[in-house]
N, C-alpha and C positions, 0 to 999 in steps of 0.2 A: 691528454685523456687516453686509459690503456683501454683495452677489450673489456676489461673486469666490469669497468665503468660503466661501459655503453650496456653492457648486459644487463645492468643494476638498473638501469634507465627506465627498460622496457616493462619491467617490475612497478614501474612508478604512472600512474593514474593522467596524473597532468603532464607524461613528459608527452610532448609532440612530436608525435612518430611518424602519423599516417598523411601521405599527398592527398591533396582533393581530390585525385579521379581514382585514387585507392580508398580513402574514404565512400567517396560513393559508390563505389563498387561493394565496399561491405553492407551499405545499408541497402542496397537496390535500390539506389536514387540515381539522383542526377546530380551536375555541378551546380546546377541553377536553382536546386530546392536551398544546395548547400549556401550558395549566395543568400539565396532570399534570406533564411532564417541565422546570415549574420548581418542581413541589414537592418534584419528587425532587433537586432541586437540580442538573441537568444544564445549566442555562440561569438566569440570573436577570436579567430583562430590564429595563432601564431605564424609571424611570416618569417622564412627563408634567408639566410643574406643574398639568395637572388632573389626576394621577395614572394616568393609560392606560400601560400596557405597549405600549415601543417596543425594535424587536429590530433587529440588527446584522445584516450578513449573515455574519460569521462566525459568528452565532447561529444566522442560518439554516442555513448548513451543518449545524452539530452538532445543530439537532432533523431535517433530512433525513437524516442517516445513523441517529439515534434511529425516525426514523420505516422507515427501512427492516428493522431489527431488527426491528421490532414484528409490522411485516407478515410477517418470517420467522415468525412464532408465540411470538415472545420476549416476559415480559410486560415493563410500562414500567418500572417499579423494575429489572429487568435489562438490560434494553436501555439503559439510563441507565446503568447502573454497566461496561457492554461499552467505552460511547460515551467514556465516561471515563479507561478504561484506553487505548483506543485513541489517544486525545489525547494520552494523557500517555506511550504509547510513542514516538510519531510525535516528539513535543519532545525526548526523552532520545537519539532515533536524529541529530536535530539537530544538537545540542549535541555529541554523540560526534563527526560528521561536522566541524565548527566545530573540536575537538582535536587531531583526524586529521591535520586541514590544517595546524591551524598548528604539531604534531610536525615536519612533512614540510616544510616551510620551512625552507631553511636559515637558519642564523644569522650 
């Protein structure tokens, strides 16, 4: 792999860049929010060949929106299953928009 590469990396959404305790350092958590809400299976972060958990920033995203649930008073098992539905809206309103268009295309 040259430098070009690893550059090209950072550019990219899902690559796993950030350690746990720099992950929570950007979100102003903890390591133990970050455990929790990959127990709850809302995030399952890539591991290390010395096995450390590295997070994506579209991981970050979905434990900051996780984390801001939490802070509304929601506990993490539901603030995880919110964060999930809301994902999985946002994709299906996508895909609908993606059919829309290409109906409205003529032929």
């Amino acid at each position: 792999m040259t430098a070009d590469d690893s550059f090209t990396r950072l550019d990219d959404d899902d690559y796993p860049a950030y350690t746990m305790g720099r992950a929570a350092e950007m979100l102003n958590t903890t390591q133990g929010f970050l455990r929790a809400i990959g127990e709850a299976r809302l995030i399952t972060p890539l591991r290390s060949p010395g096995g450390h958990r590295r997070y994506s920033r579209y991981q970050l995203r979905i434990a900051a929106r996780a984390r801001e649930v939490v802070d509304g008073g929601t506990p993490v098992d539901a603030a995880c299953r919110i964060v999930i539905l809301e994902d999985q809206l946002e994709e299906a309103q996508r895909i609908n928009a993606e059919y829309r268009q290409r109906l409205d295309q003529p032929t």
